[in-house]
N, C-alpha and C positions, 0 to 999 in steps of 0.2 A: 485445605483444598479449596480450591478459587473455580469459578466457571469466569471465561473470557469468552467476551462476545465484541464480534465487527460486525457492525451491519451497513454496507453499502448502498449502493440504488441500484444495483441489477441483485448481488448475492451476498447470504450473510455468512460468516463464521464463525461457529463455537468452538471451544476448548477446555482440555484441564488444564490448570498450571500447578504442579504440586512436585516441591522440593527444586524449583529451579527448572524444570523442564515443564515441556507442552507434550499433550500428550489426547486421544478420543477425539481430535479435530473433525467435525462434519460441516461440511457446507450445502446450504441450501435458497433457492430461492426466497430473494428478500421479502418478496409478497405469502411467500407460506413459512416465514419463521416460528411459528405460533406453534406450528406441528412438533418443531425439531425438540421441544425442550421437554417433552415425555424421556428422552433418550439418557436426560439427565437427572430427572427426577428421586432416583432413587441414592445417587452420591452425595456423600456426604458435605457438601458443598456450605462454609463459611462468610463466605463474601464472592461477589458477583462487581467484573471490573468489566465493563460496557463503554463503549464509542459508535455514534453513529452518525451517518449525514443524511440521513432522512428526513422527509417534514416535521415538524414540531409534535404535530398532530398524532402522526402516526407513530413519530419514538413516542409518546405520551400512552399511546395505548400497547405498545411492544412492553411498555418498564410496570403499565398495571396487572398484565399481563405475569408477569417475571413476580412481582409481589406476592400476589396470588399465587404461586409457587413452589416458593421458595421463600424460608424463611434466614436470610441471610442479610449481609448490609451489602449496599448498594449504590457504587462508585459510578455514574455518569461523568466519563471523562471528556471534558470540551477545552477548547484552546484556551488559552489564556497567557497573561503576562510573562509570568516568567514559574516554572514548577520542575523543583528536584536538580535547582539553581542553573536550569535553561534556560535563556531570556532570550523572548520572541519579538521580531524587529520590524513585525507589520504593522504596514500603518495602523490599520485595526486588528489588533492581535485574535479579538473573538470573531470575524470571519476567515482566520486560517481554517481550513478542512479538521476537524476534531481529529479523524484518522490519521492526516497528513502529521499535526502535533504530537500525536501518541509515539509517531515511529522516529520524530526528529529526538522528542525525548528518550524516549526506552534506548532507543540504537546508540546516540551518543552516551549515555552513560554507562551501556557496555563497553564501548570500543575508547572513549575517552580521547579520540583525533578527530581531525575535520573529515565528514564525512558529506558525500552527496548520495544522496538517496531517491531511487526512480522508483514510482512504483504504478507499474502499469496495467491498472483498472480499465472501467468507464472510460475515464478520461488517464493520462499521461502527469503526472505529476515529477518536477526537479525541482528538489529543495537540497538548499546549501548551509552547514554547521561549521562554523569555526573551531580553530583547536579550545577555543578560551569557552563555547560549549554557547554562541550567540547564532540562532537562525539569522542568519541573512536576508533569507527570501527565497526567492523559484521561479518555475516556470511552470505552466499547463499547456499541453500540446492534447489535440484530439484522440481519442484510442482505436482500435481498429474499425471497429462498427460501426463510427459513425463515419469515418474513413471510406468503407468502400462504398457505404451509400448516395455518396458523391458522384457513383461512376454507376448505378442501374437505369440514367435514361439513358446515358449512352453507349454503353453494353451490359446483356444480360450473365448478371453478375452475382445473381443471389445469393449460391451456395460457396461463395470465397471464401475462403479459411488462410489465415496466417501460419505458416507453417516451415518448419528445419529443414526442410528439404537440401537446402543447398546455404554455402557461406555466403557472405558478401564481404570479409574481410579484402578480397582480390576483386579488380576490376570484372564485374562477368555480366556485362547486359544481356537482359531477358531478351528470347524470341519466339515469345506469346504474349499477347495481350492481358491472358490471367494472371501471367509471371509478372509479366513487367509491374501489374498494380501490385503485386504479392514485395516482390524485392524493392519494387519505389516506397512503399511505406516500411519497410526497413531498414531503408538508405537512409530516409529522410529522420526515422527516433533514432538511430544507431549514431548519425552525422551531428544532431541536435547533442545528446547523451556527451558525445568524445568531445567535440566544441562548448560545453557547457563546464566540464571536467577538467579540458587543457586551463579556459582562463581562471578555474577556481584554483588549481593546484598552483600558479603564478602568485595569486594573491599569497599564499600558505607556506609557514616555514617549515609544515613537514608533510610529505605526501599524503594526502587525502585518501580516504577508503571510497570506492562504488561500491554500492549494496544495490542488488537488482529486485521487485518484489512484484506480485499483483498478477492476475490471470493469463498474459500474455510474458510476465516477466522471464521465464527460464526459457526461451526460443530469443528473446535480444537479449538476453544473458551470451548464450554464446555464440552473437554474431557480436560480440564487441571485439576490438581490439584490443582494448585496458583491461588488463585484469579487474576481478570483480567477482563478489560475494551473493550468492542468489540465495536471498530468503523467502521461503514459500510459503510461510507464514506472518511473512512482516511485522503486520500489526498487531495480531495475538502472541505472539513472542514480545512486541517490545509493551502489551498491557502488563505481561505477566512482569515483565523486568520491573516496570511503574510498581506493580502490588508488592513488589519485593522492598521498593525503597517505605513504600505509605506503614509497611508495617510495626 
């Protein structure tokens, strides 16, 4: 049995990963994760497969924290060159997102085709996998929050939430000013996403998989018009796939 851990900058999540499956997923605020792992205390827990984008500092005191414990080993998964024969094509491979790598790794060696992968956080992440299993690279696009706060000096706008309410597959201009920021920032990841996916799928001699992921992920899940796979666990699903191969 494995414990999986994502820890963000707004929230973190834990998980089992035992036999192939995820499973006891809780998520909690990044600043109180120190509470969440009473919940796990008592499971019989092997190894512990951790990724985080946090300060140095503070993953430092999150993993002494974990030690103290839990007496299990302990995989701090960070980007790197090439792992589980994925080879990463940033210029600085060690500032890819540690999260961002886990999910380009774990997701292509389940699926084994060029896949683009969104996963929308904090911030808005597109990263692109060749069929041959070579990152590419990406894009970062702002996430919703810091999105509407662009717009409280000039309407009062606090309590805006992204929300299904309505498609935008079909032309349908808003006739509110809360709509209209509501549907403009889903115009605009939705437009980004299918223009990012059209020119990937050109380069690729077989269709590309979308995988949608991250706190706002299953609402531009299905305002896309490309098919597309929503994972609502992204990154602890694809630690758990990692601890499958390390073993």
């Amino acid at each position: 049995m494995k414990l999986l851990i994502d820890i963000g900058n707004s929230n973190a999540k834990l998980g089992i990963w035992k036999y192939g499956k995820l499973s006891n997923v809780h998520v909690v605020e990044t600043q109180s994760i120190l509470k969440i792992f009473t919940k796990y205390k008592n499971q019989p827990i092997n190894e512990i497969f951790l990724t985080s984008v946090i300060s140095v500092k503070n993953n430092k005191k999150i993993l002494n924290h974990i030690k103290r414990k839990f007496n299990s080993k302990i995989y701090n998964m960070t980007s790197s060159e090439e792992l589980l024969g994925v080879k990463n094509k940033y210029k600085q491979p060690s500032k890819l997102g540690n999260d961002r790598w886990c999910a380009i790794v774990g997701l292509y060696k389940l699926y084994k085709k060029p896949i683009l992968i969104v996963n929308c956080g904090t911030a808005i992440s597109i990263d692109v996998v060749s069929i041959e299993g070579i990152y590419l690279g990406g894009y970062i696009l702002g996430g919703f929050d810091g999105y509407k706060m662009s717009f409280l000096k000039a309407h009062n706008l606090k309590k805006i939430k992204l929300n299904n309410t309505a498609s935008i597959k079909k032309f349908k201009p808003s006739k509110s000013t809360k709509e209209a920021i509501i549907e403009g920032y889903a115009l605009m990841i939705t437009s980004a996403i299918e223009k990012s996916y059209k020119d990937f799928s050109e380069s690729q001699t077989k269709k590309p998989l979308l995988i949608i992921g991250g706190g706002y992920g299953k609402i531009i899940s299905k305002r896309l018009s490309i098919k597309n796979k929503y994972e609502s666990n992204m990154v602890l699903k694809s630690l758990g796939l990692i601890s499958d191969y390390q073993d």
